[in-house]
C-alpha positions in Angstrom: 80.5 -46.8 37.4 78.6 -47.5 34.1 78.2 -43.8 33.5 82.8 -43.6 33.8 83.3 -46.3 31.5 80.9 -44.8 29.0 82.4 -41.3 29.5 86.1 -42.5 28.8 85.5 -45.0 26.2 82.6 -43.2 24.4 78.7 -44.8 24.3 79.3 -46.2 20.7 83.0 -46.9 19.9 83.8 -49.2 23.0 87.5 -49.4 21.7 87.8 -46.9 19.6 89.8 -43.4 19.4 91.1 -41.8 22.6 89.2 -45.0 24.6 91.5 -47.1 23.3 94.4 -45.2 24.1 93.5 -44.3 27.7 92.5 -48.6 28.2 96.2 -49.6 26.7 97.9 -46.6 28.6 96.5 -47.7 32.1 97.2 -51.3 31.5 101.0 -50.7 30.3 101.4 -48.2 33.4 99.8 -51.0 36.0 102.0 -54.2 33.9 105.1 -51.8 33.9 104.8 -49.8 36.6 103.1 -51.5 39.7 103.2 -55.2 39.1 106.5 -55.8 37.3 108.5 -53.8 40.2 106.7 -55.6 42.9 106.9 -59.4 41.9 111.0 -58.1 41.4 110.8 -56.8 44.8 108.6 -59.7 46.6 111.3 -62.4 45.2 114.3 -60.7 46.5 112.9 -60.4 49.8 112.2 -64.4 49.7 115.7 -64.6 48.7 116.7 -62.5 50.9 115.0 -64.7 54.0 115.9 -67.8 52.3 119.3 -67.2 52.3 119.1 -65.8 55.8 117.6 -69.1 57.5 120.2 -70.5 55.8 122.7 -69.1 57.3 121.6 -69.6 60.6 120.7 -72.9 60.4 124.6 -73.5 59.7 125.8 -70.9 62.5 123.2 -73.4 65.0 124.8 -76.9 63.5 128.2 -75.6 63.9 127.8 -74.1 67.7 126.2 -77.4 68.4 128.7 -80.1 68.4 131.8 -81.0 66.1 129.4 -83.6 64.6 127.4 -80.8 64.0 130.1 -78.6 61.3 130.8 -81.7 60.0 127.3 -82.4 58.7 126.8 -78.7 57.8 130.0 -78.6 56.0 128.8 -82.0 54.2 125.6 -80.2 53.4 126.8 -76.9 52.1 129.0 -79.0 49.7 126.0 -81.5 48.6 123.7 -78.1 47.9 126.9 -76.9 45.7 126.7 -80.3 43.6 123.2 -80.3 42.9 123.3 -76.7 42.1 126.1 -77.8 39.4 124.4 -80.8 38.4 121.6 -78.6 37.7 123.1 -76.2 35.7 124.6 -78.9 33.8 121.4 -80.3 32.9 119.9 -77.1 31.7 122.6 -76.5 29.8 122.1 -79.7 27.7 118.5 -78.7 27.8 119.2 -74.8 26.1 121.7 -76.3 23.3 118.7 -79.3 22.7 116.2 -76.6 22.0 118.6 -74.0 20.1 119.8 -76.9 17.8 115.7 -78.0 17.3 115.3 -73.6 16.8 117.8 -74.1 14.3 116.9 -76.7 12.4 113.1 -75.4 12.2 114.4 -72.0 11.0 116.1 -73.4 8.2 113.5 -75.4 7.2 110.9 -72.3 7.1 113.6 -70.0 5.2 114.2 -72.6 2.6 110.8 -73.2 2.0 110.0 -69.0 2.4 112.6 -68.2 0.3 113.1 -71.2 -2.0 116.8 -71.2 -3.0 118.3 -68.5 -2.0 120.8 -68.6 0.8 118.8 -67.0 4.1 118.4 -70.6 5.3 121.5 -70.7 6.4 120.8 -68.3 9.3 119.2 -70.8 11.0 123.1 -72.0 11.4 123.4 -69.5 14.1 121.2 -70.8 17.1 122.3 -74.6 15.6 126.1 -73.6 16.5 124.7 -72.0 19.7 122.9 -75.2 20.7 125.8 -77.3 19.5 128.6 -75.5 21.7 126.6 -75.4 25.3 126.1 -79.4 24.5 129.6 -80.3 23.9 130.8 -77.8 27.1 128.0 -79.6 28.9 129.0 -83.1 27.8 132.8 -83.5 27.1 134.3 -79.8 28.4 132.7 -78.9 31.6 135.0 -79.6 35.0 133.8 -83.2 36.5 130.7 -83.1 39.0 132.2 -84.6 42.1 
């Protein structure tokens, strides 16, 4: 195995040249190629089941009783609210950290640039951060 490595990387320039090349090819074919596509492909699948079980943990509730749509119907619609209520919440998180982004980035281009007015692009992620907090606090629908 010692004798491959030294053939394709060369015995005196470990990283060096056409070594190099061939090492970063490989890895960029195996990140891009291989792994990338699979962990896309393993998480639908547990989607996939998840939403599956789902499903037919409802279809059993509801073929079991009338108590039994009752609570399934009261479950689907507590699993809605949280799933709102969470995308609430990271809303307010995103527009916290783009209006910190924002803040930082004018701070760096005044002091970069000294006077000049490229500081005031940090206003863009600022605004960004300042919209999804006041949807998420004042214009967003009620959270039942």
């Amino acid at each position: 195995m010692a004798h491959l490595v030294l053939a394709l990387f060369g015995p005196d320039e470990v990283f060096g040249g056409f070594g190099l090349w061939a090492f970063l090819s490989v890895g960029a074919i195996a990140l891009f190629g291989i792994f990338i596509p699979s962990v896309t492909w393993m998480d639908s699948r547990r989607k996939e089941r998840e939403a599956f079980y789902k499903a037919e943990t409802f279809r059993r509730l509801v073929e079991a009783s009338g108590e039994g749509a009752k609570s399934a119907v009261e479950m689907m619609r507590e699993e809605d609210r949280l799933k709102r209520q969470s995308a609430r919440e990271g809303m307010k998180v995103g527009g916290l950290v783009n209006i910190g982004v924002g803040v930082g980035l004018m701070i760096f281009l005044r002091v970069l640039t000294g006077s000049e007015g490229v500081y005031l692009c940090g206003l863009i992620p600022g605004l960004i951060g300042v919209a999804l907090l006041t949807y998420a606090l004042f214009l967003a629908p009620p959270i039942e």
